[in-house]
GULO-363524 format. One line per field, with one value per residue (C-alpha): residue number from 1; x, y, z. Coordinates in Angstrom, 1 decimal, always signed. Example, Ala and Ser with C-alpha at 12.3 -4.5 7.8 and 13.67 -1.06 7.14 Angstrom:
// residues 2
i: (1:2)
u: (+12.3:+13.7)
v: (-4.5:-1.1)
w: (+7.8:+7.1)
***
This chain:
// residues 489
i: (1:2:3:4:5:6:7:8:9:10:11:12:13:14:15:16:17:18:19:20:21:22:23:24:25:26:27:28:29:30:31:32:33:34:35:36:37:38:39:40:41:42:43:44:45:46:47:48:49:50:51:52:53:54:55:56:57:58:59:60:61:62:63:64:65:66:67:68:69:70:71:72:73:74:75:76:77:78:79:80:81:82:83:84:85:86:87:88:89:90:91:92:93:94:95:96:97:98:99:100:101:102:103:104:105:106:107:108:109:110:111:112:113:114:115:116:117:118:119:120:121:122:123:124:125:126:127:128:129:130:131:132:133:134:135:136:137:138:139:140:141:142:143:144:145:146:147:148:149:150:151:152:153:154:155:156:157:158:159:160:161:162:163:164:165:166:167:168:169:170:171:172:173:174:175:176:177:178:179:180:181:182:183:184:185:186:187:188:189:190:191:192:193:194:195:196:197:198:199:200:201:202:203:204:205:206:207:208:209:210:211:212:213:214:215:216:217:218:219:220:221:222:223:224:225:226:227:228:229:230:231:232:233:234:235:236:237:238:239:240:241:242:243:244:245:246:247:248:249:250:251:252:253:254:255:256:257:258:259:260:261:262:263:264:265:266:267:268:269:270:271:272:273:274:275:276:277:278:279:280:281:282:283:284:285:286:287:288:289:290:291:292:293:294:295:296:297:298:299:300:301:302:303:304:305:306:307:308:309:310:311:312:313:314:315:316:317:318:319:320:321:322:323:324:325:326:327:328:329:330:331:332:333:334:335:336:337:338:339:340:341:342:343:344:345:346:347:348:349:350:351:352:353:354:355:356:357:358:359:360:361:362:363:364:365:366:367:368:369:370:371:372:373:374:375:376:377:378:379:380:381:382:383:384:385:386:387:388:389:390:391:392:393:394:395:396:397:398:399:400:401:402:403:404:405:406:407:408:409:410:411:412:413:414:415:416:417:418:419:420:421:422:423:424:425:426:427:428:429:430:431:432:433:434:435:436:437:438:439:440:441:442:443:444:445:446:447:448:449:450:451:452:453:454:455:456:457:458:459:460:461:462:463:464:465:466:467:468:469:470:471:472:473:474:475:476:477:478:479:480:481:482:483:484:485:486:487:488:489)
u: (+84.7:+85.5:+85.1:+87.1:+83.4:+83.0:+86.5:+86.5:+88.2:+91.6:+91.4:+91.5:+95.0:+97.3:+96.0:+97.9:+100.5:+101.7:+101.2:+104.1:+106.0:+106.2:+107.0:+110.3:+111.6:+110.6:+113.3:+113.0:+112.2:+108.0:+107.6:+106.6:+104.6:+102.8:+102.3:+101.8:+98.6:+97.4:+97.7:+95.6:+92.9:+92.0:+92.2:+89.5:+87.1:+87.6:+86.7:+83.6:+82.4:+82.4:+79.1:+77.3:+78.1:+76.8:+73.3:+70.3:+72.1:+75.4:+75.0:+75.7:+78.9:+81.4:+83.6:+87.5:+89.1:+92.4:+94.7:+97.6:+98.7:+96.5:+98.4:+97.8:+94.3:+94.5:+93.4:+93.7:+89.7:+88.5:+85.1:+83.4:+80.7:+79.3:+81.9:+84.7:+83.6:+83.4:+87.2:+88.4:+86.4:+88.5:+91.3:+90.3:+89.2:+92.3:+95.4:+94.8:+94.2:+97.5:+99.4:+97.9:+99.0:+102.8:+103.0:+105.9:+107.4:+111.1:+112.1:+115.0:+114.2:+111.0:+110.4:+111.0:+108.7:+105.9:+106.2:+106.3:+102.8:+101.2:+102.5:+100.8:+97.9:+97.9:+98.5:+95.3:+92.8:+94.0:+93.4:+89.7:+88.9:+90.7:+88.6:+91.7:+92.8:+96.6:+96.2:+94.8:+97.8:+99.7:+98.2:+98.6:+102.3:+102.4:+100.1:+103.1:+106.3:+106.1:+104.8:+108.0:+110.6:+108.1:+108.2:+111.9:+113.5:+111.3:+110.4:+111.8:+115.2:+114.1:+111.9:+114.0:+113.5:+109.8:+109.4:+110.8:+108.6:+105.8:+107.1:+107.9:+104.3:+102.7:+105.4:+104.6:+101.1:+101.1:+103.0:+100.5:+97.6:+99.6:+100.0:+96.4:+94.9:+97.5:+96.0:+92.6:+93.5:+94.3:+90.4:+88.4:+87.0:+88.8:+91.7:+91.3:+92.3:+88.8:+86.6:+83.6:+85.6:+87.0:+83.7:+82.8:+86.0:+84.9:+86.9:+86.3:+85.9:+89.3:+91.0:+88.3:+89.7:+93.2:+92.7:+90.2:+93.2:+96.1:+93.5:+92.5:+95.9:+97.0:+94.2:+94.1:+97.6:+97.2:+94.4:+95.8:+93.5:+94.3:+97.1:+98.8:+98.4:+101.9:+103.4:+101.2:+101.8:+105.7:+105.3:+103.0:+104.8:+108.3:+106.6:+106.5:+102.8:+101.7:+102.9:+101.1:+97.7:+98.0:+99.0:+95.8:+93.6:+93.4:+95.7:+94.3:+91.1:+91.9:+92.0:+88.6:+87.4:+89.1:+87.3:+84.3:+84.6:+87.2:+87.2:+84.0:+82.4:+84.9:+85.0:+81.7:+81.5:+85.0:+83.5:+80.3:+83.0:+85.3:+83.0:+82.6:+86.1:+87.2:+84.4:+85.9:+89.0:+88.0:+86.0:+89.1:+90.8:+88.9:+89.0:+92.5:+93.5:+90.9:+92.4:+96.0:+95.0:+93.9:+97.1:+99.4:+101.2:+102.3:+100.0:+100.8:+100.4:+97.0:+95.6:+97.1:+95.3:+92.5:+92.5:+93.2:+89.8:+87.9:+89.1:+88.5:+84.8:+84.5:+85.9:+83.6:+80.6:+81.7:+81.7:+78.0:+76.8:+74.2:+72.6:+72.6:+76.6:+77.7:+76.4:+77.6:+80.9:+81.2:+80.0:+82.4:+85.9:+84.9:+84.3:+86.8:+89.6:+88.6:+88.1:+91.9:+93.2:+92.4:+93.4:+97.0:+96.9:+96.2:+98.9:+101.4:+101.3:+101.8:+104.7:+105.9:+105.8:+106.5:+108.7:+107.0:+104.2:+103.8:+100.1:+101.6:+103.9:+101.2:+98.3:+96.2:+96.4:+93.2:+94.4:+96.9:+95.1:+91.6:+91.0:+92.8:+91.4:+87.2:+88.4:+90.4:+87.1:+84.6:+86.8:+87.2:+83.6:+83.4:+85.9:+83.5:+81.0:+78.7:+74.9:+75.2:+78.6:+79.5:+80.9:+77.6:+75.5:+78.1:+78.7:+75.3:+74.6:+77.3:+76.4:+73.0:+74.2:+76.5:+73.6:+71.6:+74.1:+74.5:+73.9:+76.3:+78.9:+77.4:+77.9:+81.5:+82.0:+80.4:+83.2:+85.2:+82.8:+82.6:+86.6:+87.3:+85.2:+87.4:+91.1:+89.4:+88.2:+90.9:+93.3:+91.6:+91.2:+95.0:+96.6:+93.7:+92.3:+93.7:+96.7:+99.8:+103.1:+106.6:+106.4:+103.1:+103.0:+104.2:+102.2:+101.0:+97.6:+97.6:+98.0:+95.3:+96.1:+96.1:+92.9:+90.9:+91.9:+90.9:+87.9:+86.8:+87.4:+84.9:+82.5:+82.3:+82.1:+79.0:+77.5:+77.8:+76.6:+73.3:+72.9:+74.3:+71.7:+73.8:+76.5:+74.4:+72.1:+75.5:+76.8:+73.7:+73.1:+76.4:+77.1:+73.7:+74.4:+77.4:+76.1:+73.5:+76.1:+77.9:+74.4:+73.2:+76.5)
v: (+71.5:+74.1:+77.7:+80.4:+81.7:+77.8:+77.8:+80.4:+78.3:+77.6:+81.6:+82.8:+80.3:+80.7:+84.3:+85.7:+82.8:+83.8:+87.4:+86.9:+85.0:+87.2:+90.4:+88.8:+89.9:+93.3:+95.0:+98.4:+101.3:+101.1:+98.3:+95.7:+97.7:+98.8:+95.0:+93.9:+96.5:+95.5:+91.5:+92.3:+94.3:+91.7:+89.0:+91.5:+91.4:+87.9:+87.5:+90.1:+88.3:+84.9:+85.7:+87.5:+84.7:+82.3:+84.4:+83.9:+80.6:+81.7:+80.0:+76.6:+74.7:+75.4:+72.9:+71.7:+68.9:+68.1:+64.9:+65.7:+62.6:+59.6:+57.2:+58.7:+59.6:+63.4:+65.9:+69.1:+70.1:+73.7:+75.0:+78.0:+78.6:+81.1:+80.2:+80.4:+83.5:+86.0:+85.0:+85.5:+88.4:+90.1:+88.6:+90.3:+93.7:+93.7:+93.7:+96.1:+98.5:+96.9:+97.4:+100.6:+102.1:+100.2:+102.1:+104.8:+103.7:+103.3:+99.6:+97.3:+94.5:+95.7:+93.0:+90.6:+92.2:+92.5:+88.9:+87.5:+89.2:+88.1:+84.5:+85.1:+86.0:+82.8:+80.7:+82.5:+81.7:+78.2:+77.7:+78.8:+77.1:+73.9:+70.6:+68.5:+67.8:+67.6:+70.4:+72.2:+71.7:+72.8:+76.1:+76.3:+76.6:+78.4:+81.2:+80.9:+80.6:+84.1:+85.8:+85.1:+86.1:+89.2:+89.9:+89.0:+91.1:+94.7:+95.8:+96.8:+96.1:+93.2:+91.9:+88.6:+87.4:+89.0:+86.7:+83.3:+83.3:+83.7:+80.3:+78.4:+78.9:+78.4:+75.0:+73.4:+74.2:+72.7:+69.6:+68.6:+69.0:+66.9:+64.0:+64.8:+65.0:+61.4:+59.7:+60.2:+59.4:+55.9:+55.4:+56.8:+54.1:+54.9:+55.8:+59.3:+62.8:+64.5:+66.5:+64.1:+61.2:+63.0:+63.7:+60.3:+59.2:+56.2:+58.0:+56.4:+59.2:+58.8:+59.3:+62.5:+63.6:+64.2:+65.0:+67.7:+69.5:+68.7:+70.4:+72.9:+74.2:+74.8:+76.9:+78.9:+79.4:+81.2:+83.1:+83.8:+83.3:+83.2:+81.7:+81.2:+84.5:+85.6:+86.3:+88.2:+91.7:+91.3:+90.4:+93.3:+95.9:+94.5:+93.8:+96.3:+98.0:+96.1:+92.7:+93.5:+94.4:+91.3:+89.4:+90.7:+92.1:+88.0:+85.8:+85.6:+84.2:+81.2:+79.7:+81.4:+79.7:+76.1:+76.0:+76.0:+74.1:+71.7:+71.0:+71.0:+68.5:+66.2:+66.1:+66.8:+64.1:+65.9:+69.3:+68.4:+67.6:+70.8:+73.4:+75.0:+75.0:+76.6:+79.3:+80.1:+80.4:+82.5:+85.3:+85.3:+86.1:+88.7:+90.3:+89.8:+91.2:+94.2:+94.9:+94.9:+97.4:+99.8:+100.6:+100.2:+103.6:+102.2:+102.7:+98.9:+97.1:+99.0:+97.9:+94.3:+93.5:+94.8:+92.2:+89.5:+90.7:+90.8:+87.3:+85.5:+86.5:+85.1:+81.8:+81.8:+82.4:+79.4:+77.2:+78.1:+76.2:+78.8:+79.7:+83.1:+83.6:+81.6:+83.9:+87.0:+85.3:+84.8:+88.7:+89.7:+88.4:+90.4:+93.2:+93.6:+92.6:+95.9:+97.7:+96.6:+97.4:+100.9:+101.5:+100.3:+102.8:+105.5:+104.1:+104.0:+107.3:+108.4:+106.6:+107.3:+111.6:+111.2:+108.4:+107.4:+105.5:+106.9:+107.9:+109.7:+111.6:+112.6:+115.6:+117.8:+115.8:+116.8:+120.5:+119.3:+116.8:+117.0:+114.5:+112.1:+112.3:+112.6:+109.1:+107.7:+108.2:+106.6:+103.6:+103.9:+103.7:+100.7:+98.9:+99.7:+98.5:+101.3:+100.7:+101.8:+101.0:+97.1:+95.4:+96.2:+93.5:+90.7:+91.3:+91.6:+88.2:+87.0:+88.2:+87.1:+83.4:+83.8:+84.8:+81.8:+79.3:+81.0:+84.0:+84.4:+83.8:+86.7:+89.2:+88.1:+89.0:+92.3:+93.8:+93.4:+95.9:+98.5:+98.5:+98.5:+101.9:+102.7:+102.2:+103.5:+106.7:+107.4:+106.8:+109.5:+111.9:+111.6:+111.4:+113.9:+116.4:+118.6:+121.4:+120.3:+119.8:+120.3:+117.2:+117.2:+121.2:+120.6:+117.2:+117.3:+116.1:+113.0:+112.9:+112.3:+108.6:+107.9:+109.8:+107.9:+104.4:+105.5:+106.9:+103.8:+101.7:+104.0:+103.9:+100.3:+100.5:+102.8:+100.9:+97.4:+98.6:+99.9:+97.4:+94.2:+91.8:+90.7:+89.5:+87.9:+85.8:+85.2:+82.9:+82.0:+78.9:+77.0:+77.9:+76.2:+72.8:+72.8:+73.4:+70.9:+68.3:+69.0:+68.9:+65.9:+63.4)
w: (+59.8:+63.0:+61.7:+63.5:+65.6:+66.6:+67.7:+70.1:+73.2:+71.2:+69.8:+73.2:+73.8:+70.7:+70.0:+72.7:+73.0:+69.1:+70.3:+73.2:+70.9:+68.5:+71.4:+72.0:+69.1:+69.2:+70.2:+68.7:+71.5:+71.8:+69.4:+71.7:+74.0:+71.2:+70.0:+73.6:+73.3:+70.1:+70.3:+73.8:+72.3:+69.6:+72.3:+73.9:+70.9:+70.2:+73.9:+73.4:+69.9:+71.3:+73.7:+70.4:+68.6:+71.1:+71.1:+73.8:+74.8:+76.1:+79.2:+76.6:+76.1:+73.5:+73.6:+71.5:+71.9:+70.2:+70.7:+73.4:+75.0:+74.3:+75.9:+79.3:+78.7:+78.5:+75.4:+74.8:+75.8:+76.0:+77.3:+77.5:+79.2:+81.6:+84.5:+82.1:+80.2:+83.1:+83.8:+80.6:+79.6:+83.2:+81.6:+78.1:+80.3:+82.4:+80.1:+77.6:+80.8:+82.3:+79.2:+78.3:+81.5:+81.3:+77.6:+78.4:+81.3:+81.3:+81.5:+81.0:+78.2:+77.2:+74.7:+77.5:+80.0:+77.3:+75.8:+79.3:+80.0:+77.1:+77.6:+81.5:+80.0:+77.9:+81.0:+82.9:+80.0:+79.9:+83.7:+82.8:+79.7:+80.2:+81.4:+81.6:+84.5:+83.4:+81.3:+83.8:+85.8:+82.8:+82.3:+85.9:+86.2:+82.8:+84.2:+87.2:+85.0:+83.5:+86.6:+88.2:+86.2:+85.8:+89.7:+90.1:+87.1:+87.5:+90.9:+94.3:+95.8:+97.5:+94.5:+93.8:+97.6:+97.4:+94.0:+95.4:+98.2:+95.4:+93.8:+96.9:+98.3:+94.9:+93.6:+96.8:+96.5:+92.7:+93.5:+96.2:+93.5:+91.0:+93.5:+94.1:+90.1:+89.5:+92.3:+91.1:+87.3:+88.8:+90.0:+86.9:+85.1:+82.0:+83.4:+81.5:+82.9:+81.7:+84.0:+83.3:+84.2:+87.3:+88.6:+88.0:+90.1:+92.5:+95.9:+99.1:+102.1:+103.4:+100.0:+99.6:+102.6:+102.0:+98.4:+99.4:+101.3:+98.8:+96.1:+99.0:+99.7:+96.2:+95.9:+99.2:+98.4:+95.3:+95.9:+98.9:+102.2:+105.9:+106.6:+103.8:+102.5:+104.0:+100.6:+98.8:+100.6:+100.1:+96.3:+95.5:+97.0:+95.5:+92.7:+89.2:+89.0:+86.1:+87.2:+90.7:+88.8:+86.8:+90.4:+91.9:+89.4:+87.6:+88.9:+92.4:+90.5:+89.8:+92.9:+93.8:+90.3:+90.6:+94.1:+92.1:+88.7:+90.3:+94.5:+95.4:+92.5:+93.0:+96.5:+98.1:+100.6:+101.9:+101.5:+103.5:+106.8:+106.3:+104.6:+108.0:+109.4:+106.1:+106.2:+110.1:+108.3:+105.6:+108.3:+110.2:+107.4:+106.3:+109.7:+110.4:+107.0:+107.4:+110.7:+109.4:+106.2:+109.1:+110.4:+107.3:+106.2:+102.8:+100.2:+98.1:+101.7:+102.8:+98.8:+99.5:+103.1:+101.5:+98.4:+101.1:+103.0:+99.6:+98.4:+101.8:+101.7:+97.6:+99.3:+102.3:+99.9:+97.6:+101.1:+101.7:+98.4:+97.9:+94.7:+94.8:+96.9:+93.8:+91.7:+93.5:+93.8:+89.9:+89.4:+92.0:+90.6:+87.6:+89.1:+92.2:+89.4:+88.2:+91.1:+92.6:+89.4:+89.4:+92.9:+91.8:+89.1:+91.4:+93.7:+90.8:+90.0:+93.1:+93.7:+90.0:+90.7:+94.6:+95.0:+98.3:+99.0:+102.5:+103.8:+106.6:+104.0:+101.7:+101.6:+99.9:+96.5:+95.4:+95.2:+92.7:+91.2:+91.3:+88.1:+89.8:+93.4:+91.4:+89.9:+93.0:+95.0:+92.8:+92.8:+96.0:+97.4:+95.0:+97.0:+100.0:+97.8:+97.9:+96.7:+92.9:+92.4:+91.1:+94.4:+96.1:+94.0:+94.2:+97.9:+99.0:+97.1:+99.1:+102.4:+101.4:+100.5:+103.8:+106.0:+104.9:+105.6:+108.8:+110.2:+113.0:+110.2:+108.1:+111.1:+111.9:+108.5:+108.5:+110.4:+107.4:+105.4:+107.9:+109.2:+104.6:+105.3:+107.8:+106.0:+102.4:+103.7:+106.0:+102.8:+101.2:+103.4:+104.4:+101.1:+99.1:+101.6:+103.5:+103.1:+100.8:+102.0:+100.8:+99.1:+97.4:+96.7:+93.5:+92.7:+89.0:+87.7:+86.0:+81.9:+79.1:+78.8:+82.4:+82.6:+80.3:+80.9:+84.8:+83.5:+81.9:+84.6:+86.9:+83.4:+84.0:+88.1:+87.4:+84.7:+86.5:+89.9:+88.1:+85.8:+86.9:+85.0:+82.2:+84.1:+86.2:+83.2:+82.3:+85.3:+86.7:+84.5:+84.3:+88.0:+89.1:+87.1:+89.4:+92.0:+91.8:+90.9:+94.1:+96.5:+94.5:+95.0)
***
């Protein structure tokens, strides 16, 4: 008999699916923001308990399997292991922070707002726990259902144009990997929708070929990378603050994580051809995107390039197959989830006292605001993954991994680090330094709450920059059995 501790996978599903269900109905003032908070918190220590409760072998499966359509060949199967857990412990780390910050805000339908986030956050933990091919694709489009209606209801003017170019890109991309996970269904052996039996699948190279890009696209598109990234800066900057840190603080993630745990193992005689035309792809991406930060003068745009830049190297790093970029890649969602989510708190409250976003209309914050421009830095130089700050260990693995595979690919994609110097530091010293002007003379600093849920997230940039081991035991295992399943095919 399952106890509750061996049951972790399906605790991390229906605790914050009964949690959004129940926000709904919530419609007192505060209520559901309140229960929004709460449900997320003891989705966080559930998240935190399962690895003590796993012990020395976290790294080992913990698996549920429940009937779901047997007639078709697909269960309901859950795993967690080190791959998964980093994503849903960002997941676990990300929404309390989210929803603490949302707490106060005024907002039309708050119960709706809050209910769809927690049903998001439903849909991202099933993406990462699920080993179902169909359910994968399930959680999928839930994880893209309640992001929608999020974007489209709260947000800018053009928000409802901003959010259907979200779901065009991302349907289109889903029905491709449908057609994709059916076609392969038809050539396991036991005509089963399972992981094992996917990666078992006897594919000839042709049909590898075009299901390698049907998977690719769906993924590239979500994450996003060069070129079909062309949504992403219009949905965060129409988008609320909240729903953009969820957009690019998690959600982005899972394409970065299905690359690993689903495209490559299944197609590796496809991924031996392409791996290097999608790692051109990624560096320009990076470079372009870097390039485009420079010259923005709206603060959401600058923050979105830059997440194209940082997820465009995570890709290129899975493409190089080495140990040790894996592993970086794997430290790195975690820790530029966090990173990109404080910069849109900073951004928020700017916007929220200001009512601009302008660089070239801001100056001489810190004056005002010295708490918030200490924070803002330290985040920051994170971002530009300074030595001693988090992003340095997973992007040095990368660019380690990278320069292996290739170095003339590793110093293409150096300019991206030194021209994210450029844009960071030039943010700060136009928006920060400097005199004040009419319109930031009478900037406050930030409150109590916003300063500690800022200050935790630079607690944990400091304490994972110095010491990154755990994180890195953590992945290390699970992400070297795949990666041995994909060099050995």
């Amino acid at each position: 008999m399952l106890t509750a501790f061996d049951n972790f996978p399906a605790l991390l599903i229906w605790l914050p699916l009964l949690g959004a269900l129940l926000a709904f109905f919530l419609r007192r003032e505060g209520v559901a923001g309140r229960w929004a908070l709460l449900s997320s918190l003891i989705t966080f220590g559930v998240t935190v308990a399962s690895l003590f409760f796993q012990g020395a072998q976290h790294y080992a499966l913990t698996q549920v399997s429940y009937v779901w359509l047997p007639d078709i060949g697909s269960s309901f199967t859950l795993s967690l292991d080190g791959i998964s857990w980093i994503l849903c412990l960002l997941n676990a780390v990300s929404f309390p922070l989210i929803l603490a910050f949302s707490l106060g805000s005024p907002r039309d339908r708050p119960h709706v707002f809050y209910g769809l986030m927690l049903l998001a956050q439903t849909g991202l933990n099933g993406v990462f726990l699920c080993i179902d091919a169909l359910g994968f694709y399930f959680f999928w489009e839930l994880a893209l259902i309640p992001v929608y209606f999020l974007a489209s209801l709260w947000g800018g003017e053009r928000r409802v144009q901003a959010a259907f170019k979200f779901f065009l890109y991302t349907f289109a991309g889903s029905v491709l990997m449908l057609a994709g996970i059916l076609w392969i269904q038809m050539r396991t052996a036991d005509q089963s929708f399972s992981l094992a039996s996917f990666y078992r699948a006897n594919l000839d190279p042709a049909e590898q070929a075009w299901l390698f890009w049907a998977f690719f696209l769906a993924f590239a598109i979500k994450m996003p990378i060069f070129p079909f990234h062309t949504w992403q800066p219009d949905a965060y900057e129409q988008s609320d603050s909240p729903v953009t840190m969820v957009l690019s603080g998690v959600m982005v993630k899972m394409g970065v994580f299905a690359l690993m745990r689903w495209l490559l193992p299944l197609f590796p005689d496809a991924f031996k051809r392409f791996d290097e035309w999608v790692i051109l792809l990624c560096i320009v991406g990076m470079v372009y995107a870097s390039c485009i930060a420079m010259v923005q003068d709206d603060l959401k745009r600058m923050v979105a390039y830059s997440s194209i830049a940082h997820i465009g190297l995570m890709a290129a790093a899975v493409f190089t197959v080495q140990a040790e970029a894996w592993h970086g890649v794997l430290v790195q969602m975690f820790n530029h989830g966090i990173n990109i989510i404080g910069l849109w708190m900073v951004v928020a409250r700017i916007e929220a006292q200001l009512g601009v976003r302008k660089i070239s209309a801001l100056g001489g914050l810190a004056q005002k605001a010295p708490s918030l421009a200490i924070l803002l830095t330290v985040i920051a130089l994170a971002n530009i993954a300074l030595p001693l700050t988090n992003a340095f260990v997973g992007e040095f693995l990368m660019f380690n991994g990278l320069y292996r595979h290739n170095p003339w690919y590793a110093g293409a994609a150096g300019l991206s680090i030194i021209l994210s110097a450029v844009y960071m530091l030039n943010m700060i010293r136009n928006v920060f330094l400097g005199g004040t002007n009419t319109m930031t003379e009478n900037f406050a600093d930030i409150s109590l709450r916003h300063r500690i849920l800022l200050s935790l997230i630079v607690l944990t940039i400091l304490f994972c920059g110095v010491h990154p081991e755990p994180m890195l035991s953590l992945v290390e295992q699970t992400s070297d059995l795949i990666l041995k399943r994909v060099l050995t095919r």
